[in-house]
C-alpha positions as CSV (number, residue, x, y, z in Angstrom):
1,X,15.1,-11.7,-9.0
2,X,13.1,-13.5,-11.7
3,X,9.4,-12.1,-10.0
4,X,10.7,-8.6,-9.8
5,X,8.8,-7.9,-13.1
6,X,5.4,-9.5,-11.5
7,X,6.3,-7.4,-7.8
8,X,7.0,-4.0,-10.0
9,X,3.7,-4.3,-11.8
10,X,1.6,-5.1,-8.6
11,X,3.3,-1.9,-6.8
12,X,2.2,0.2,-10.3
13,X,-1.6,-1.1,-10.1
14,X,-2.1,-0.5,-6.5
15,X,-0.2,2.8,-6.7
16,X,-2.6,3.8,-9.8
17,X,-5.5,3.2,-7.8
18,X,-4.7,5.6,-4.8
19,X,-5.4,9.7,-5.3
20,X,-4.2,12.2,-3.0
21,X,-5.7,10.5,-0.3
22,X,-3.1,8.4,1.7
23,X,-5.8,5.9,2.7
24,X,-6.6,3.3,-0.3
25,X,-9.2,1.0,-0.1
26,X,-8.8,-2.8,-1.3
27,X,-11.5,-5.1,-0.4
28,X,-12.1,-8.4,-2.5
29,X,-13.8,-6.4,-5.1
30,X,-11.2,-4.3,-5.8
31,X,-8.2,-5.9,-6.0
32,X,-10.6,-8.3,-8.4
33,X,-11.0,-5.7,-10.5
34,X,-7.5,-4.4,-9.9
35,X,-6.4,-7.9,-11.3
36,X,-8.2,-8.1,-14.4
37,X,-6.9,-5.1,-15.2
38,X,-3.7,-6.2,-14.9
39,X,-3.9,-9.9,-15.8
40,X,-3.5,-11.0,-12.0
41,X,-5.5,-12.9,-10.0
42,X,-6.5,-12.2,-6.2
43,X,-4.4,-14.4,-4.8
44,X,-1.2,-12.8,-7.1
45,X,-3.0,-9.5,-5.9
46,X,-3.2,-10.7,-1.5
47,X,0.6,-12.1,-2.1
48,X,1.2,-8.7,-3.7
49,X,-0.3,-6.6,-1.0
50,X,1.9,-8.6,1.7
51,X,4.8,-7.9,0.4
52,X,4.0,-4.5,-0.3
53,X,3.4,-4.1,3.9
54,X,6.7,-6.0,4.8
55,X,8.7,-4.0,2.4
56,X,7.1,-0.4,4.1
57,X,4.9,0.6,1.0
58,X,1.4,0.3,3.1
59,X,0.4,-0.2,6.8
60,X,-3.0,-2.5,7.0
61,X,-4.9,-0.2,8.7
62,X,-8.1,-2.7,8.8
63,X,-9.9,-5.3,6.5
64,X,-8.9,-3.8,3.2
65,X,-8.3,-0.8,3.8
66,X,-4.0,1.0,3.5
67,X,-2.2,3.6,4.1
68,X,0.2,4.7,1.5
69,X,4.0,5.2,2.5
70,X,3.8,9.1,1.5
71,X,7.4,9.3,1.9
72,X,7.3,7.1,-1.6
73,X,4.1,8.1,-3.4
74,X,3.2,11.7,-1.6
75,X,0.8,13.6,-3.6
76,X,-1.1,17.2,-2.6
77,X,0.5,19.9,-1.2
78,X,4.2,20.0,0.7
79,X,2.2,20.7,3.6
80,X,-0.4,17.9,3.0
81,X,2.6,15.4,2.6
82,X,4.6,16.4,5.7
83,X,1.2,16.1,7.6
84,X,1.2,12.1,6.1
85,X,4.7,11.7,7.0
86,X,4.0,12.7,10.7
87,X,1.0,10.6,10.5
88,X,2.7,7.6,9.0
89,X,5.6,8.1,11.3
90,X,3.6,7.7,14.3
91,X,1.7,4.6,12.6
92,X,5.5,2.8,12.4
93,X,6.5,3.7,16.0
94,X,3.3,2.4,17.0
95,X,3.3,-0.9,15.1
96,X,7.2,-1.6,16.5
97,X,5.8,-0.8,19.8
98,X,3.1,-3.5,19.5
99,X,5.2,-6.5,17.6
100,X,6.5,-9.0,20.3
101,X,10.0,-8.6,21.1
């Protein structure tokens, strides 16, 4: 896949900018800033953040703000991790109750 290189990189800056918390927050000014750091601009950065929700790294929780697939990028305590796997768990089975059939 010749954009795997661009994909990888996106995943690395949005990953960089989330701390323990498994709710990131990436409204216009961020993912500017985001972008300049890493030579991409918002539009590379919104196409980025799509296909980081349909491949299960986030779940759009509202305008610009994530939460972090903590079965790939847990961070705390095992305790703290297994409570965001529960939590993001839930947040899946509710999102395939609400797509249309």
């Amino acid at each position: 896949d010749l954009h795997y290189p661009l994909r990888r990189q996106r995943q690395m800056c949005i990953r960089d900018s989330a701390n323990s918390d498994p709710y990131i927050s990436l409204g216009s000014d961020a993912l500017s800033s985001i972008g300049e750091t890493y030579g991409l601009g918002e539009a590379s950065m919104k196409r980025g953040l799509k296909y980081l929700m349909e491949n299960g790294y986030l779940i759009r929780m509202g305008r610009g703000r994530y939460f972090l697939n903590p079965y790939l990028y847990g961070r705390g305590t095992a305790a703290n991790i297994l409570e965001r796997q529960k939590e993001w768990d839930a947040l899946q089975s509710r999102k395939k109750d609400e797509s249309p059939a």
